[in-house]
C-alpha positions as a Markdown table, in Angstrom:
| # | Residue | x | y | z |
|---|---|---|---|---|
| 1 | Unk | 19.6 | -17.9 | -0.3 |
| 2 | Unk | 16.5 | -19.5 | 1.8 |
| 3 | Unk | 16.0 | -23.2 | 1.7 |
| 4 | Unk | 12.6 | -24.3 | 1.7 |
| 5 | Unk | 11.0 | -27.9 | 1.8 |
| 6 | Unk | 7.8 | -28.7 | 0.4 |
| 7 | Unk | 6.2 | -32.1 | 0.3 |
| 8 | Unk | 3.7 | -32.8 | -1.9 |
| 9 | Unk | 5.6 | -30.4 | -4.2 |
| 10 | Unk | 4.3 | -31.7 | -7.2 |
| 11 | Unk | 0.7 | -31.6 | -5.7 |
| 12 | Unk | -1.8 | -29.2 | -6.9 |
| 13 | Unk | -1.1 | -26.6 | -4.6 |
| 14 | Unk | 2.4 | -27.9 | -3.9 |
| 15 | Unk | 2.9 | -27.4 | -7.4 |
| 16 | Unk | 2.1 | -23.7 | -7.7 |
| 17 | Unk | 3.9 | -22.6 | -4.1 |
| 18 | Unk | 7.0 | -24.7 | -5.4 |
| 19 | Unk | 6.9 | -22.9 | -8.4 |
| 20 | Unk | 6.3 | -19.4 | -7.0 |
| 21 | Unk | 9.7 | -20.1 | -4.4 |
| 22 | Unk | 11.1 | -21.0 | -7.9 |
| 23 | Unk | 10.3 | -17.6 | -9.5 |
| 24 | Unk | 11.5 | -15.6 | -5.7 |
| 25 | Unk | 14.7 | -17.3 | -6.1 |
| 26 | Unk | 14.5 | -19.6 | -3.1 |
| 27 | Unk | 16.2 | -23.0 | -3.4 |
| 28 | Unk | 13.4 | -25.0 | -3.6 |
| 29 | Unk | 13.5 | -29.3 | -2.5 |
| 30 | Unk | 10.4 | -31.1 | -2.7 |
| 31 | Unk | 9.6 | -34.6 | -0.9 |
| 32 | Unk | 8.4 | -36.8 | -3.5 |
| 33 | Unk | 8.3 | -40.6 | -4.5 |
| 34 | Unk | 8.2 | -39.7 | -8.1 |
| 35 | Unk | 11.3 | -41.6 | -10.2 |
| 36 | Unk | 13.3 | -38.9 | -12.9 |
| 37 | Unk | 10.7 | -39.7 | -15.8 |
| 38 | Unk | 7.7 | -38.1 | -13.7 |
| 39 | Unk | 9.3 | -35.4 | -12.5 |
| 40 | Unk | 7.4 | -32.5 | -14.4 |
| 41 | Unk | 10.1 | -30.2 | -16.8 |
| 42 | Unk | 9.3 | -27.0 | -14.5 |
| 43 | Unk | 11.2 | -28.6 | -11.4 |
| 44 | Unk | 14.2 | -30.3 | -13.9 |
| 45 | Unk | 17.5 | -29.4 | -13.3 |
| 46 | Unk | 16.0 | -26.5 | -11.0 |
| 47 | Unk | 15.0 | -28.0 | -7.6 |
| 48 | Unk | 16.0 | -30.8 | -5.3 |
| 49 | Unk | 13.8 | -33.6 | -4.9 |
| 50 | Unk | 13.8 | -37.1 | -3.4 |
| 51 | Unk | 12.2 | -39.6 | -0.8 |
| 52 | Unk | 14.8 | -38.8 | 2.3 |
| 53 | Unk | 13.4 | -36.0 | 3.7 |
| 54 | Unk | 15.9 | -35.6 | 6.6 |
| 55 | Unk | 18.0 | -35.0 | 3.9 |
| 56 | Unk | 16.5 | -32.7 | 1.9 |
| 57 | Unk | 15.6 | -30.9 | 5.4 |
| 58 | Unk | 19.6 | -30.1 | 6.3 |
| 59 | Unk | 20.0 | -26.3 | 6.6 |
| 60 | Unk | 16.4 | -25.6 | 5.4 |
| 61 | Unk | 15.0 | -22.7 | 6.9 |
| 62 | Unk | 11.6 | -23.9 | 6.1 |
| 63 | Unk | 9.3 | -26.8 | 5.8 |
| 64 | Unk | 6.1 | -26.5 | 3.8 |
| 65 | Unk | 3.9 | -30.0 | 4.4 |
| 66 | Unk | 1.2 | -30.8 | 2.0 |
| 67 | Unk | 1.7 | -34.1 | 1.4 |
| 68 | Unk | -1.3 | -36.1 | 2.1 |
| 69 | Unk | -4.3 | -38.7 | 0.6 |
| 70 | Unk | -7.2 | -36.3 | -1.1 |
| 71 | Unk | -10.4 | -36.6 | -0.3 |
| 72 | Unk | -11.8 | -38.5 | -2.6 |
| 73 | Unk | -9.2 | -41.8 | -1.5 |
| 74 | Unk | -10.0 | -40.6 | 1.9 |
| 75 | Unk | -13.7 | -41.9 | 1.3 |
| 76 | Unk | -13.2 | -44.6 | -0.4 |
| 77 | Unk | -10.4 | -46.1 | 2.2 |
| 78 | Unk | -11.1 | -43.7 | 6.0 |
| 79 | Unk | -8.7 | -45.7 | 8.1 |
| 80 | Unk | -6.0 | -46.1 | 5.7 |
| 81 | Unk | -6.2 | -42.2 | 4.6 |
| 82 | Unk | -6.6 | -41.3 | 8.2 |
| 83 | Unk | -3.7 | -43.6 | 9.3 |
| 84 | Unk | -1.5 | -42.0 | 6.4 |
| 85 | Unk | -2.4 | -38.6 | 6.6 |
| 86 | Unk | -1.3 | -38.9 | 9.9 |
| 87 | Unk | 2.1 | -40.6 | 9.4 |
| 88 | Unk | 2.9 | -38.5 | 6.9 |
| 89 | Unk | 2.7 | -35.8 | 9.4 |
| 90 | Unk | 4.8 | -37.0 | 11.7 |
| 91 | Unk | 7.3 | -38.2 | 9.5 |
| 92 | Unk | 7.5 | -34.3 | 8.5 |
| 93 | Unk | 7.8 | -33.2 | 12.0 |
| 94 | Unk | 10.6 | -35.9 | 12.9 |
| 95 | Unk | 13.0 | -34.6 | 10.3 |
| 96 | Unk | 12.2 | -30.9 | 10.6 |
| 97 | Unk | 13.3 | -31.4 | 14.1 |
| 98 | Unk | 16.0 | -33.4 | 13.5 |
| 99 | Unk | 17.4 | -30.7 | 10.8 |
| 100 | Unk | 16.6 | -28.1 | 12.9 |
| 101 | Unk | 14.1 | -26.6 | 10.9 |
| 102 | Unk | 12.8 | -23.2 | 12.6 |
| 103 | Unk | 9.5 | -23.1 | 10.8 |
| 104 | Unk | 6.7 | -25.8 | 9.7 |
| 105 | Unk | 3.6 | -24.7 | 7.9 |
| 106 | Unk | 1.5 | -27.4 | 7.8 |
| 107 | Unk | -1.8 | -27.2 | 5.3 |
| 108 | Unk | -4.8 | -28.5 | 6.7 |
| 109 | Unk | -8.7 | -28.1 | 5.5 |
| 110 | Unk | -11.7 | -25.7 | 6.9 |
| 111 | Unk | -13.6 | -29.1 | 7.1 |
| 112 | Unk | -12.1 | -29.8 | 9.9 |
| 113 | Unk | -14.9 | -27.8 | 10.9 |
| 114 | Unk | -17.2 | -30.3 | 10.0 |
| 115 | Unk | -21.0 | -28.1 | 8.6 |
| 116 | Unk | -19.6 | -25.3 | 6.8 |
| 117 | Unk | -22.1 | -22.4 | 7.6 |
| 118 | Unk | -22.7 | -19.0 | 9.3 |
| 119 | Unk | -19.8 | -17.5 | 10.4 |
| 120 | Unk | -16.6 | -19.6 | 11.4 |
| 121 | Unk | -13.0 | -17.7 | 13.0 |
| 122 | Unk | -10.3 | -20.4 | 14.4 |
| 123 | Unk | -12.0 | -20.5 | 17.7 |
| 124 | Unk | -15.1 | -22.6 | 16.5 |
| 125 | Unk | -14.7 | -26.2 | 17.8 |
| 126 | Unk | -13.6 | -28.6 | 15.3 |
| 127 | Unk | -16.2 | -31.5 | 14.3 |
| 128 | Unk | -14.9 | -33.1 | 11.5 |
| 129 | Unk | -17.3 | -35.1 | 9.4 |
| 130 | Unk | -15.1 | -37.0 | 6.7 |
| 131 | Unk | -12.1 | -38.8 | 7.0 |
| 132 | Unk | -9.8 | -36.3 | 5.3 |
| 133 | Unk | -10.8 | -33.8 | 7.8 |
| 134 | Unk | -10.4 | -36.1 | 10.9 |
| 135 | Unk | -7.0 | -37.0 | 9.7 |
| 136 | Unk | -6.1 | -33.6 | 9.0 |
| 137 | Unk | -7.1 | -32.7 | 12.6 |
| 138 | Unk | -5.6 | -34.9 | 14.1 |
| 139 | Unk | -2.2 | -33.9 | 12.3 |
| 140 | Unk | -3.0 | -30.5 | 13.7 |
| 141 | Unk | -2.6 | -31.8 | 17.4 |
| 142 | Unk | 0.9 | -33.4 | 16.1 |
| 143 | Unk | 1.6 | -29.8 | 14.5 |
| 144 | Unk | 0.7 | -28.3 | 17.6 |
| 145 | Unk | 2.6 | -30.6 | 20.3 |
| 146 | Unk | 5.9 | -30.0 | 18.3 |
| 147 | Unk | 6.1 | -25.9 | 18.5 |
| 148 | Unk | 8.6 | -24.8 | 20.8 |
| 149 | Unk | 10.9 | -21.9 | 21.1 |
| 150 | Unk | 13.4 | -23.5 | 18.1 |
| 151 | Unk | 10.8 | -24.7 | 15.9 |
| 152 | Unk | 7.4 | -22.3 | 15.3 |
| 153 | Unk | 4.6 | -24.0 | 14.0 |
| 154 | Unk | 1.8 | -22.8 | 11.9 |
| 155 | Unk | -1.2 | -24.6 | 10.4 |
| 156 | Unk | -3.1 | -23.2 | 7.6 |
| 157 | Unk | -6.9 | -24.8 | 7.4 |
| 158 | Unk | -7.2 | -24.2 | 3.4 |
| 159 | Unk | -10.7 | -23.4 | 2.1 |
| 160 | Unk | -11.7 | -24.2 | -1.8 |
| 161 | Unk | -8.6 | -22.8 | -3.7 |
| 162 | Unk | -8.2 | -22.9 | -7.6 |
| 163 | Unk | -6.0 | -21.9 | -10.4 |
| 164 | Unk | -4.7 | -23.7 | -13.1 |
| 165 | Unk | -1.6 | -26.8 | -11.4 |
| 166 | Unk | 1.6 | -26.2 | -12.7 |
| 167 | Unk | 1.5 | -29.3 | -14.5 |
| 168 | Unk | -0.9 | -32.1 | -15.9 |
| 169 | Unk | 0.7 | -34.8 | -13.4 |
| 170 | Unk | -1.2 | -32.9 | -10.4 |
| 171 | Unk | -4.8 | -34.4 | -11.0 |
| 172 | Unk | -7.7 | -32.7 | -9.4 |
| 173 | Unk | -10.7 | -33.3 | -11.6 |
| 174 | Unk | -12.9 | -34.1 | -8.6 |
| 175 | Unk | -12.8 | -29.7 | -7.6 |
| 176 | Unk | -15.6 | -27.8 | -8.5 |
| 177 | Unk | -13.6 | -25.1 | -10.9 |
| 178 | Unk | -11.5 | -27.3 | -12.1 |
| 179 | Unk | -14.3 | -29.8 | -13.1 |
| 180 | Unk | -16.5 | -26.4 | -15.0 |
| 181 | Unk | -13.6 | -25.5 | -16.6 |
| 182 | Unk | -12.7 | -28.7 | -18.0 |
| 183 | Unk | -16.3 | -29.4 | -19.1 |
| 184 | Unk | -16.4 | -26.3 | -21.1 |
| 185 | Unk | -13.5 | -27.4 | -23.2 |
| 186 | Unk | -14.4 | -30.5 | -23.7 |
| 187 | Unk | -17.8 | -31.3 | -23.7 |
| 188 | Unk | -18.7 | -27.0 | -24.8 |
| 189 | Unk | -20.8 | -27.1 | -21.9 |
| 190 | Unk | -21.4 | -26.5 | -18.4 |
| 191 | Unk | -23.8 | -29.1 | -15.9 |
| 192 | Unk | -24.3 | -28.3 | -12.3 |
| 193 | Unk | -24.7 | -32.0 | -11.0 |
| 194 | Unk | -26.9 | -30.3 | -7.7 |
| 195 | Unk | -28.9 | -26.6 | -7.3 |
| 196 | Unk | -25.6 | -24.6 | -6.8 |
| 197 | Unk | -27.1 | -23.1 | -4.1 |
| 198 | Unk | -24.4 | -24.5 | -1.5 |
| 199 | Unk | -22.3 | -21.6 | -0.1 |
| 200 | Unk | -18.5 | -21.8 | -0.5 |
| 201 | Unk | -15.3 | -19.8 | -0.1 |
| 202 | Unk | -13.1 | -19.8 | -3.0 |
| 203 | Unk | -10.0 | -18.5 | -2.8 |
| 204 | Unk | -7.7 | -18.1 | -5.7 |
| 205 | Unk | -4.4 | -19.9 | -6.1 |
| 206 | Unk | -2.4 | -17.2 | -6.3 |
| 207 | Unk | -3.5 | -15.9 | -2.5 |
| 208 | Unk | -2.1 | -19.4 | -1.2 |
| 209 | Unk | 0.8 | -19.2 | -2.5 |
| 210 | Unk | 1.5 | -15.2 | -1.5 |
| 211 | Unk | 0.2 | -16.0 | 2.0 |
| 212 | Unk | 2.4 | -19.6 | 2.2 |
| 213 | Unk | 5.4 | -16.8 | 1.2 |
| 214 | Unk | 5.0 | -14.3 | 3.8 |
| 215 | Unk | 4.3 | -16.7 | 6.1 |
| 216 | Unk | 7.7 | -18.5 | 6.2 |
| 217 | Unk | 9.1 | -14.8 | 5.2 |
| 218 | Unk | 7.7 | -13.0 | 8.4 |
| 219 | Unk | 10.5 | -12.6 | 10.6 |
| 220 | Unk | 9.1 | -14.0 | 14.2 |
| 221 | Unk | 5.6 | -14.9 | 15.1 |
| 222 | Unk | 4.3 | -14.3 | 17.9 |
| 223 | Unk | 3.6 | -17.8 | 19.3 |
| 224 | Unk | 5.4 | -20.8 | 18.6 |
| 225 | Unk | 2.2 | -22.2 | 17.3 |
| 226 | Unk | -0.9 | -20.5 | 15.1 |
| 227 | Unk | -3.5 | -21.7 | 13.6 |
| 228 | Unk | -4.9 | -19.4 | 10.3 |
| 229 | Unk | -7.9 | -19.6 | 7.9 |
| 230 | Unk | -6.5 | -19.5 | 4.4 |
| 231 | Unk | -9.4 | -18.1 | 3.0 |
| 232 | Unk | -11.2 | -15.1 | 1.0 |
| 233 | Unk | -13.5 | -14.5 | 4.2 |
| 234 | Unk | -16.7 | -14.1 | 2.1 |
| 235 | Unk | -18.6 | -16.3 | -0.2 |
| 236 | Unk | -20.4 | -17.0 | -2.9 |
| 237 | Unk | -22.8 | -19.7 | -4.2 |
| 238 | Unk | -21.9 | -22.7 | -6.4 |
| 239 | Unk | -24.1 | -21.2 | -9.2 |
| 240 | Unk | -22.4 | -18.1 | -8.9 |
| 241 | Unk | -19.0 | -19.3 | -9.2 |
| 242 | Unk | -20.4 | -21.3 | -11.9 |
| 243 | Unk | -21.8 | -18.3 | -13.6 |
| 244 | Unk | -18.3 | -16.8 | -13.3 |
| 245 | Unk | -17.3 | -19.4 | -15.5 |
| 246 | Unk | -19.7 | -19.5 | -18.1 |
| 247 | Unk | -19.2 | -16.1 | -18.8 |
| 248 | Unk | -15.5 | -16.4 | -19.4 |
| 249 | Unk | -16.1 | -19.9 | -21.3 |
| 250 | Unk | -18.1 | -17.6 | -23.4 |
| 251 | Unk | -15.3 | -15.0 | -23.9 |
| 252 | Unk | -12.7 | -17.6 | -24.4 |
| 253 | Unk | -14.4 | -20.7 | -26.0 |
| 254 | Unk | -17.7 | -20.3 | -27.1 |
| 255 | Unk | -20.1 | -17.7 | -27.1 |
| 256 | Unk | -23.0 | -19.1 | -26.4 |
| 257 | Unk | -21.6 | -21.8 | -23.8 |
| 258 | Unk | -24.7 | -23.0 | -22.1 |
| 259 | Unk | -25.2 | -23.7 | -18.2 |
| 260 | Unk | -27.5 | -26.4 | -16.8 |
| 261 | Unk | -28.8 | -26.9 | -13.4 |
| 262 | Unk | -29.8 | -30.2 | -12.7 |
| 263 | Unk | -31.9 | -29.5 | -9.2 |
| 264 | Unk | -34.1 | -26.8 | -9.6 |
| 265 | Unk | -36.1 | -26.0 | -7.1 |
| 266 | Unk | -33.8 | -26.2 | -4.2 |
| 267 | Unk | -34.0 | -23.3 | -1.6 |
| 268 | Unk | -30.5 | -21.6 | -0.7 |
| 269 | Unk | -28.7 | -22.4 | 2.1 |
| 270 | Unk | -28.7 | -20.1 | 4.9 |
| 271 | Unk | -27.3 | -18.2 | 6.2 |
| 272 | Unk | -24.2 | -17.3 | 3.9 |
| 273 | Unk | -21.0 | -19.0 | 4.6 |
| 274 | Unk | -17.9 | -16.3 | 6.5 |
| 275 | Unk | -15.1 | -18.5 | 7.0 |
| 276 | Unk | -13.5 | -15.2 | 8.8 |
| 277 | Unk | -9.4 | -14.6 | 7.8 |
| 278 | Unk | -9.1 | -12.0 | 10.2 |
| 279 | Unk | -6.6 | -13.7 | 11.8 |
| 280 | Unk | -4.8 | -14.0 | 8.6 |
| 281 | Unk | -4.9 | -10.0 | 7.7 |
| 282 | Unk | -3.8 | -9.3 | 10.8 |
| 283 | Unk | -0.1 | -10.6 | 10.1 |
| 284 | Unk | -0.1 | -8.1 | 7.4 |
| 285 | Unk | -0.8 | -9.9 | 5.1 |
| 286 | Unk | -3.5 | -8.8 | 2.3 |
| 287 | Unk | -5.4 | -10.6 | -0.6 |
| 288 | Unk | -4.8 | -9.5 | -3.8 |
| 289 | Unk | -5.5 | -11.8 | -6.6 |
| 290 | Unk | -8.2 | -11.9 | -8.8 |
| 291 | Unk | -10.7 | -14.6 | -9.7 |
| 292 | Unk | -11.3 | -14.3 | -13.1 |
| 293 | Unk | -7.0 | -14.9 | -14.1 |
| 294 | Unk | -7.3 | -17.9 | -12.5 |
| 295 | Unk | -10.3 | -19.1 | -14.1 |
| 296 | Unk | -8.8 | -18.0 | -17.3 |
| 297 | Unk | -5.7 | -20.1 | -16.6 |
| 298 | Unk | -7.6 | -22.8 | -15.6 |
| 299 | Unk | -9.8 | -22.2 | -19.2 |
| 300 | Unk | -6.4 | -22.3 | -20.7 |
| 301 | Unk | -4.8 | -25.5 | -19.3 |
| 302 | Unk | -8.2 | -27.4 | -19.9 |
| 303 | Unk | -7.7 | -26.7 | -23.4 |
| 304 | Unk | -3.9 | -27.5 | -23.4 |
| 305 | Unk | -4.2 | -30.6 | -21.8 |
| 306 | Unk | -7.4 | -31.9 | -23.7 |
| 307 | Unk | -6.5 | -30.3 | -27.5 |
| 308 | Unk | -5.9 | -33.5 | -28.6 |
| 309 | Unk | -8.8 | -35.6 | -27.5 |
| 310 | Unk | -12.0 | -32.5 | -28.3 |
């Protein structure tokens, strides 16, 4: 049986790939400051999970490192969410090494780019903008320094994933889908905040998690050190995703779940957004899930978690 480490396990992401190594019959140990009374009932009795993570890291084959401040703590405290995001990092490194580890996947953000337009591969020079994506890049540099013939390294610059978490503990109001989806449950409507006309690439949960899996299944890289796009490699607007969402809100919840737009006559940003995953295919590895399940299931927790108070 593989042993894989994830920190931030109980993360919104975390959450789902934890689960997922769960369901593939890995043995699964997550990094995590939680006491026993927040640990979510998914992970009880099932996984490994604690603050040593030298520990947890002995005979691992794998370590999967998403712990980190969001962005939204990132701008309201930059140094301290650059400092952590950073430490955090290397802490990860230090033990995988020490354990002898032979693969770390570290998640990192496409904002590291900085301006998201036109077309962006993993050869367009990083300018990050924000905090979180300065901290992130400089983890990367960390990430990179530390692959060597025993340990390959791979970093994964995420673009806008969602999907229902695996539980109510992970907390990411602040995303776009997440936000809709919760809106239409609870309030029985949708309000775009902006035009919508800002390009992005969404990329369902479920294609995180199946790339995070073949990536720690492939059997040798081919450097000790890549860097990949985690994205859908095409996009589409904020209204449109938006729009996505209405129309199952309507299916689901309501049928005649309104949508408002609060700026109106905005022009579209152009050109579209690529935020190219070629690099990604070409490992073999191919997208597959579908954006409407996710939305549902995001639909679906909203009105699990927020039955009681609607």
């Amino acid at each position: 049986m593989k042993s894989v480490v994830v920190t931030g396990g109980f993360g919104y992401v975390g959450g789902r790939i934890a689960q997922k190594l769960l369901t593939d019959k890995y043995d699964v140990r997550v990094s995590s400051r939680r006491n026993a009374e927040q640990i979510p009932e998914w992970a009880k009795n099932r996984i490994h999970w604690g603050n040593d993570l030298a520990a947890l890291c002995q005979d691992a084959d794998c370590l999967v490192h998403l712990a980190a401040p969001n962005e939204t703590f990132a701008a309201k405290n930059p140094d301290r969410a650059i400092r952590e995001t950073i430490d955090l990092t290397q802490a990860a490194l230090d033990a995988a090494r020490q354990e002898g580890v032979r693969r770390f996947i570290y998640f990192s953000t496409v904002h590291v780019y900085g301006h998201l337009s036109g077309t962006i591969t993993e050869t367009t020079p990083p300018q990050p903008k924000h905090p979180y994506a300065v901290g992130h890049l400089e983890s990367e540099k960390r990430v990179e320094a530390a692959a060597d013939e025993t340990m390959q390294t791979v970093v994964f610059r995420l673009s806008n994933s969602f999907g229902a978490p695996a539980d109510t503990g992970a907390e990411r109001w602040s995303l776009l889908v997440n936000d809709l989806c919760r809106q239409a449950v609870c309030e029985d409507s949708l309000t775009l905040s902006s035009s919508g006309l800002q390009w992005r690439d969404f990329i369902p949960l479920a294609d995180v998690v199946q790339a995070t899996a073949a990536m720690f299944e492939a059997q040798a890289l081919t450097r000790s050190f890549e860097v990949l796009n985690l994205s859908l490699g095409k996009s589409m607007t904020v209204r449109q995703m938006a729009e996505r969402i209405q129309a199952r809100a309507r299916l689901l919840i309501r049928p005649d779940m309104p949508l408002f737009v609060t700026e109106t006559d905005a022009q579209p940003e152009m050109p579209p957004l690529v935020i190219s995953n070629q690099r990604l295919l070409q490992t073999g590895f191919q997208l597959s899930a579908k954006i409407e399940p996710e939305i549902d299931g995001m639909l679906e927790f909203c009105t699990s978690t927020f039955a009681a108070e609607t």
